[in-house]
C-alpha positions in Angstrom: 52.5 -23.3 21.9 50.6 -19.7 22.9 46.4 -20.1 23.0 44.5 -17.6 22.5 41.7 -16.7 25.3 38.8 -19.0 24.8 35.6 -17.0 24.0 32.8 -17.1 25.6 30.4 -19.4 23.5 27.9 -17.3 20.5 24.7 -19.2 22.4 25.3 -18.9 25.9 23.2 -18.0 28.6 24.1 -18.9 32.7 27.8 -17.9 33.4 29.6 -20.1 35.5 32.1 -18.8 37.5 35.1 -21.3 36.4 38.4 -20.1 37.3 42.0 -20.9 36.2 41.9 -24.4 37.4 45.3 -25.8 35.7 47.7 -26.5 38.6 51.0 -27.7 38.3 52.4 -30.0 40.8 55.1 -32.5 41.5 54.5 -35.8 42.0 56.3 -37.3 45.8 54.8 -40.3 45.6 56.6 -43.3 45.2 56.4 -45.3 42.0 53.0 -47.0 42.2 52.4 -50.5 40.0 49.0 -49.4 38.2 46.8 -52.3 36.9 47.2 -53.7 33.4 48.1 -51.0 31.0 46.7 -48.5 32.9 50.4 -47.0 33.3 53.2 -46.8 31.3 56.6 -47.1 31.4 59.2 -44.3 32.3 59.9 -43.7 28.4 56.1 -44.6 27.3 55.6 -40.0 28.0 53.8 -38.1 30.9 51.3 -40.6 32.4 47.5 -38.9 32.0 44.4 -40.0 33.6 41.0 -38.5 31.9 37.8 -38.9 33.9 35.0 -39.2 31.1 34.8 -41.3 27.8 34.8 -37.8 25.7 37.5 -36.0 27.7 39.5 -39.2 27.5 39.0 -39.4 23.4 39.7 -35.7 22.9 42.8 -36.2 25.1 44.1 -39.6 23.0 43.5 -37.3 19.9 46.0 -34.7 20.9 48.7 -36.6 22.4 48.5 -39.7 19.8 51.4 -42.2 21.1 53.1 -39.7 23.3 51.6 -40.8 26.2 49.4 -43.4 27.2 45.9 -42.2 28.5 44.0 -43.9 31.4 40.4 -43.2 32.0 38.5 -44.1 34.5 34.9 -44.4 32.9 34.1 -47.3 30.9 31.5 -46.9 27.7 28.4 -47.0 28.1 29.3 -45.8 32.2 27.4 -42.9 33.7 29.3 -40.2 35.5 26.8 -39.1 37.7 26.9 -41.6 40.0 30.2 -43.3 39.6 32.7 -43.9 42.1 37.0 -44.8 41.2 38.1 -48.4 42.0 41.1 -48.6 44.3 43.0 -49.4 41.6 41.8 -46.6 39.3 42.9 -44.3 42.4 46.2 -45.9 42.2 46.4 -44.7 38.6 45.3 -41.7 39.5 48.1 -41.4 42.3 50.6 -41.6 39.6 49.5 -39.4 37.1 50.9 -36.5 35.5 47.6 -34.8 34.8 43.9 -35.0 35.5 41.9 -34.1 32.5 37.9 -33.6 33.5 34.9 -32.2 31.5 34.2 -29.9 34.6 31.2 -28.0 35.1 30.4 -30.2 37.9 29.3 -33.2 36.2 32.1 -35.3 38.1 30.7 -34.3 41.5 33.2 -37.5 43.0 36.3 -35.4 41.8 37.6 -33.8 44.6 37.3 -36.9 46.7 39.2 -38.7 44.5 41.8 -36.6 44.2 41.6 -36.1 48.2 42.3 -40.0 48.2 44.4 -40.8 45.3 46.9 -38.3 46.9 47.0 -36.7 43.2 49.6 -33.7 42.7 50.2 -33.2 38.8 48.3 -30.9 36.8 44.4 -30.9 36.4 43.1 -29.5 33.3 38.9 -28.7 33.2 38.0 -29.2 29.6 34.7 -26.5 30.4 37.2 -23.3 31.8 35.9 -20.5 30.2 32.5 -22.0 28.9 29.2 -20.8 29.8 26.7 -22.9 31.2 22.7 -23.5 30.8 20.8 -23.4 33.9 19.7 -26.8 34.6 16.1 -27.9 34.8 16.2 -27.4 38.3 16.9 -24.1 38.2 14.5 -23.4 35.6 11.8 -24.8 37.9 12.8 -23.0 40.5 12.4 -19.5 38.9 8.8 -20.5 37.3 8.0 -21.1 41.2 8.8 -17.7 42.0 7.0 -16.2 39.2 4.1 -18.2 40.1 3.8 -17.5 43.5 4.5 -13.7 42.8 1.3 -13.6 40.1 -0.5 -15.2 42.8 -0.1 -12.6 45.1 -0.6 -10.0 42.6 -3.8 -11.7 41.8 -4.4 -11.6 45.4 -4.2 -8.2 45.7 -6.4 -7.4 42.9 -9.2 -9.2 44.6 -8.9 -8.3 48.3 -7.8 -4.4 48.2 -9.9 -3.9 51.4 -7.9 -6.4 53.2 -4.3 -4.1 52.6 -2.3 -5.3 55.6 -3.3 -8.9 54.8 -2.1 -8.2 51.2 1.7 -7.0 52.6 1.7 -9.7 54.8 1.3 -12.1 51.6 3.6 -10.2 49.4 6.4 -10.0 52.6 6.1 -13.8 52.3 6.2 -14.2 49.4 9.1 -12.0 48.9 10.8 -13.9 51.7 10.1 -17.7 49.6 11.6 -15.7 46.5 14.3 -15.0 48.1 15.4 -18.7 49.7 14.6 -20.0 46.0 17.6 -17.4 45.1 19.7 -19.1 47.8 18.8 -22.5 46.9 19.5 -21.6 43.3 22.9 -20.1 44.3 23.5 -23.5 45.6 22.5 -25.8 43.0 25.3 -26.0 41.5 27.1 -24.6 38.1 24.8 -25.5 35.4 24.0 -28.3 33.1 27.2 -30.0 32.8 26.8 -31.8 29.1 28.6 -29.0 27.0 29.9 -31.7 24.7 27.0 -32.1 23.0 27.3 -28.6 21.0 31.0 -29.5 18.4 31.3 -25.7 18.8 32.0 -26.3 22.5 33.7 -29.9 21.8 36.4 -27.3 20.2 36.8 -25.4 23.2 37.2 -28.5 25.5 39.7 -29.6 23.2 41.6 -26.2 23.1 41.2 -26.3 26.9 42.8 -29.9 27.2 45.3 -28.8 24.2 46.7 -25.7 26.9 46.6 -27.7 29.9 48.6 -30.8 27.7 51.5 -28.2 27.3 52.2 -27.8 31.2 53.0 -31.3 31.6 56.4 -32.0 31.8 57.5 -34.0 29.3 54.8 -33.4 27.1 55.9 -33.5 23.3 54.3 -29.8 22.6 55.3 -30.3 18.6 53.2 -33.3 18.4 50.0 -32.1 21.1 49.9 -28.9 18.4 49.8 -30.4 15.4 47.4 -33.0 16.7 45.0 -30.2 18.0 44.8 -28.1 14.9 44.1 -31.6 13.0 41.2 -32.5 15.3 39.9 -28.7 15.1 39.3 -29.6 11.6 37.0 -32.5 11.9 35.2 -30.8 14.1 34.8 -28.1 12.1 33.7 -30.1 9.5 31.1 -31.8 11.8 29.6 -29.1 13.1 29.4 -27.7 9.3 27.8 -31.2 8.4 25.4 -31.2 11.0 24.1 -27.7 10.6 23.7 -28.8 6.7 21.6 -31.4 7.7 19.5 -30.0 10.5 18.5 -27.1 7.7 17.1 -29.7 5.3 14.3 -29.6 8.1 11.9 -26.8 8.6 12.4 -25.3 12.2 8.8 -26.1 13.3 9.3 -29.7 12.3 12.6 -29.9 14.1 11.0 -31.9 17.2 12.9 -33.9 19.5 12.4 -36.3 22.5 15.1 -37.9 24.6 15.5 -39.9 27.4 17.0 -37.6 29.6 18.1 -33.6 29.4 21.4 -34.2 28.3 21.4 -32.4 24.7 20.6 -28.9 25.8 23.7 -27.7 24.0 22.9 -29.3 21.0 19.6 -28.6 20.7 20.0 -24.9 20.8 23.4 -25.0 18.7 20.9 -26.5 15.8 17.6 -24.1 16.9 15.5 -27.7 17.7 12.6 -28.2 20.0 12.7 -29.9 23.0 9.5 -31.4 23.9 10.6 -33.4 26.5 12.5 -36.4 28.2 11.8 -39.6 29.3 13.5 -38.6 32.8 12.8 -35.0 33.4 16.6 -33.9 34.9 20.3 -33.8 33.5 21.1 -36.7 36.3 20.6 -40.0 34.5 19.8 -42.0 37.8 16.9 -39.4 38.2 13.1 -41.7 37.5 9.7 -40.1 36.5 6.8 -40.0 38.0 3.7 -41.0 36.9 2.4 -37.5 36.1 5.5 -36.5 34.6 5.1 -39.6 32.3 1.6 -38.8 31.1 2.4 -35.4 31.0 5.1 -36.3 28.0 3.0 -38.5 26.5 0.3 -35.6 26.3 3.2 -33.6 24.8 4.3 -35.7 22.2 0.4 -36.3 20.7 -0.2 -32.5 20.2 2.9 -31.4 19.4 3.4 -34.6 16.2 6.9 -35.8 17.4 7.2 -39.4 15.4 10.5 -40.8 17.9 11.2 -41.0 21.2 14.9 -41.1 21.6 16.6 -44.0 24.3 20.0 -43.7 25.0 23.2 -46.0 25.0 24.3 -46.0 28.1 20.2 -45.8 29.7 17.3 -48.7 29.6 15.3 -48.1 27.5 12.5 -49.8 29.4 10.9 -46.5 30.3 11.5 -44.7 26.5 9.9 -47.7 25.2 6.4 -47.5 27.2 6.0 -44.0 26.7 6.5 -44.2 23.4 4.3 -47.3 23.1 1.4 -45.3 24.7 2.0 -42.3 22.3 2.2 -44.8 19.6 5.0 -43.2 17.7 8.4 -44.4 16.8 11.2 -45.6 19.7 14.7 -45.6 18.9 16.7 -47.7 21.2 19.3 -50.5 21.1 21.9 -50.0 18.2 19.6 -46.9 17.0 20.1 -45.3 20.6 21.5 -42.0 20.7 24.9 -41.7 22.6 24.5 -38.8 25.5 26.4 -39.2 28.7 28.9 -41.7 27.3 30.6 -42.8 24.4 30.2 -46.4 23.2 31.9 -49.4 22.9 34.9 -50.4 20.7 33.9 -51.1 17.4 30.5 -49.0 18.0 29.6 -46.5 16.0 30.0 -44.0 19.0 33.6 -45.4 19.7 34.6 -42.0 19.3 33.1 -38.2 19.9 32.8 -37.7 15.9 31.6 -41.3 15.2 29.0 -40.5 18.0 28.0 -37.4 16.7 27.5 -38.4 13.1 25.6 -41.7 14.7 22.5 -39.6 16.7 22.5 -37.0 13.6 22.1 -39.5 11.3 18.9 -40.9 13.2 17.5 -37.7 14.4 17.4 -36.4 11.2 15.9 -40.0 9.3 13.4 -39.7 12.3 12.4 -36.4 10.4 12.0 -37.9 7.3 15.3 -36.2 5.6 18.3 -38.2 4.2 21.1 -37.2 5.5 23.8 -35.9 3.5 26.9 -37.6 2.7 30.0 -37.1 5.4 32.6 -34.8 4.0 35.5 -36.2 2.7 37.6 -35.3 6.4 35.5 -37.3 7.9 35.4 -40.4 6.5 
């Protein structure tokens, strides 16, 4: 099956400097007995471990019952902070492939595979997909601005004191410039690029041409199943933008409880007026100003809902929005972010997660959301 280049996405902004990434290797380990049903049988297909809840449902839609798929996250399970079992590094020992979202959200990877002894082929769903600066990054740049209108101020008011003035701007200059480093060294970008379908399509087409370099693979059957899924998500994303419109773009206000729907906000042109905790990382905690700073946010801008999410308390989304006095959504009205949920959820799967936080974002709005299309129901 020949893919085409992935393009670059139509609303990106911070490139990340992803590189061909898919590796093929041969496993020389010897057999290993995986736990449960974690690992099939010689004739169950290639034996693929996924690392998220939304790499590992993309990946079970493309190879169906070819090949059994273990991941390693459970629903509802963050992956900033998790760290692999030793029996999930046994499965992981024995795989044929390694899918990962990438883009540095799994920041355990490499010393899992360092441990597991894994040789088969990795596949990173976000090759080729340009990333958002994080909020870090973004704080760090306002920094430098400030500090540089300072100075400029500075200068304004003490010309008679020159050498004092190049002294200031020198240091200044010399700040800037570790915030550059610093910034260099963050990392790649905010890592939630699922939350844009557009970009769920390109994760899947990146899975779909790493898929084909496993030996044993059924290629017929990962095809078929990849221009199937391309579909739905077609059809969501057409859904979702059909919906978002009923909505003038002024009203389109949105608080979360942390800044994991960058993507989708700017796929949709929404508002973010802020997050319960101010960073991408989910084990991040506000301050105390940063909390009444939101809460001043959401009373003069008019957002009605703040937003919890699954796989978050909602301890904190629920005070804020208690002293706001406006509209929490939490519990089974939580949006999914960083995981999918649980069986028989509504955010069992990518779509049915999508389709779940539309649904409420856009009732928080006051619109009634449009009927699914017929693909997707």
């Amino acid at each position: 099956m020949t893919h085409p280049a992935i393009p670059l996405s139509r609303r990106a902004r911070t490139a990340i400097g992803t590189g061909a990434v898919l590796a093929v290797g041969v496993l020389t380990l010897a057999s290993c007995a995986t736990p449960g049903a974690s690992g099939p049988d010689a004739d169950a297909g290639p034996r693929i471990v996924a690392t998220t809840t939304q790499v590992g449902d993309f990946t079970r839609e493309l190879v169906g019952d070819t090949a059994e798929v273990t991941q390693l996250l459970a629903a509802g399970q963050s992956a900033h902070g998790f760290d692999p079992s030793a029996a999930q590094l046994l499965a992981l020992a024995d795989a044929d492939a390694l899918v990962v979202n990438g883009a540095g959200l799994e920041s355990w990877l490499d010393d899992a595979v360092s441990a597991s002894g894994f040789e088969g082929v990795l596949i990173d769903a976000s090759t080729g997909i340009e990333l958002f600066a994080t909020d870090d990054e973004h704080a760090e740049e306002q920094h430098a601005e400030d500090e540089h209108a300072e100075d400029e101020h500075a200068e304004d008011e003490h010309a008679a004191e020159d050498e004092h003035a190049d002294e200031a701007t020198d240091a200044a200059d010399e700040h800037a410039e570790e915030d550059d480093h610093d910034e260099s060294d963050h990392g790649d970008g905010n890592p939630h690029i699922w939350t844009d379908p557009e970009l769920a399509e390109h994760m899947v087409e990146n899975i779909g041409a790493g898929l084909a370099t496993v030996p044993g693979i059924d290629e017929a059957a990962v095809a078929a199943n990849e221009q199937a899924y391309l579909e739905e998500l077609d059809a969501l994303d057409a859904w979702i933008e059909e919906n978002v419109e009923q909505v003038p773009v002024e009203q389109r206000l949105l608080v979360t409880n942390h800044d994991a729907f960058t993507y989708f906000i700017d796929a949709y042109d929404i508002t973010f007026v802020g997050s319960v905790i101010p960073s991408f990382d989910d084990n991040a905690e506000p301050s105390a100003a940063e909390i009444d700073e939101l809460v001043a946010n959401i009373r003069a801008t008019g957002v009605e809902a703040v937003f919890s999410e699954a796989s978050i308390s909602p301890k904190a989304a629920e005070t804020i929005a208690r002293e706001a006095g406006v509209t929490v959504y939490s519990g089974d009205d939580a949006l999914y972010g960083d995981s999918l949920g649980v069986a028989g959820s509504e955010g069992e799967t990518y779509l049915g997660s999508q389709e779940h936080n539309v649904r409420l974002i856009v009732e928080s709005w006051g619109v009634e959301p449009s009927e699914l299309p017929a693909l997707l129901r």
